[in-house]
N, C-alpha and C positions, 0 to 999 in steps of 0.2 A: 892889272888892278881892276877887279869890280868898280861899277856907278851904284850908288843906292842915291836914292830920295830919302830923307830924314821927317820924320813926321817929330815936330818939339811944340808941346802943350802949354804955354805961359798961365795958364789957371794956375790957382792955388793946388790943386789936387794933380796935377798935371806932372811931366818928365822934368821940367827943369829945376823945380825943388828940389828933390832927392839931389841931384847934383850939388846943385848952390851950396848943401849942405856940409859935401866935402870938400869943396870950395873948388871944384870943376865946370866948365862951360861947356856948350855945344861943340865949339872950335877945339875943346882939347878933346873930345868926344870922335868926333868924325873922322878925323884921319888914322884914328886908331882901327874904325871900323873898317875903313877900308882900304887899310893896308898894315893887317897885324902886323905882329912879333909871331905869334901863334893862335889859336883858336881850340877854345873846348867847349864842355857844356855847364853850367853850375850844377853843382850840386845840389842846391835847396830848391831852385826853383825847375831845372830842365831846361831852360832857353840857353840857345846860342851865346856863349862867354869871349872878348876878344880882349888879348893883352898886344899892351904897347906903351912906348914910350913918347910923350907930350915935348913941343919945341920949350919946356922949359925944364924937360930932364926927372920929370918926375914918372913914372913905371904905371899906369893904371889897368884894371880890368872892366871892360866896359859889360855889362848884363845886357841883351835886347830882345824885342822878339821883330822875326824875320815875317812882317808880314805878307809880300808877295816875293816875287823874285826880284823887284827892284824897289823894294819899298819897305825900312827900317823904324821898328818907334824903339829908341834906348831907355832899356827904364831904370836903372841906377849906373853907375861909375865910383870907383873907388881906387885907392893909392894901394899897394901891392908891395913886397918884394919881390925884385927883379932875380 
């Protein structure tokens, strides 16, 4: 299992809005990065896309970009079918 460092922005304009929005946190975030289900890329935007499932069973796709080799900023997360 990859380490990443997580870069998470609490501004208003920052990563952890877009989440709050689907009523996702950092914690449901992170261990999906780094240790999917599977891995792809989105479609709308090109960045690295990872699915998995959250310790309360809900399926998520997290969007990020891969800033170094050990250095992730997530910029949205969303509930999915599994």
């Amino acid at each position: 299992m990859p380490y990443f460092d997580f870069i998470w922005e609490l501004t208003e304009d920052g990563n952890i809005a877009p989440l709050a929005e689907h009523g996702i946190t950092p914690d449901d975030v992170e261990p999906i990065v780094l240790n999917p289900d599977r891995l792809g890329v989105s479609r709308s935007s090109g960045r690295p896309i990872a699915f998995g499932e959250t310790m309360d069973g809900r399926y998520l796709a997290v969007v990020y970009e891969q800033i170094d080799e050990c250095t992730v900023y997530p910029i949205t997360a969303f509930e999915v079918e599994n």
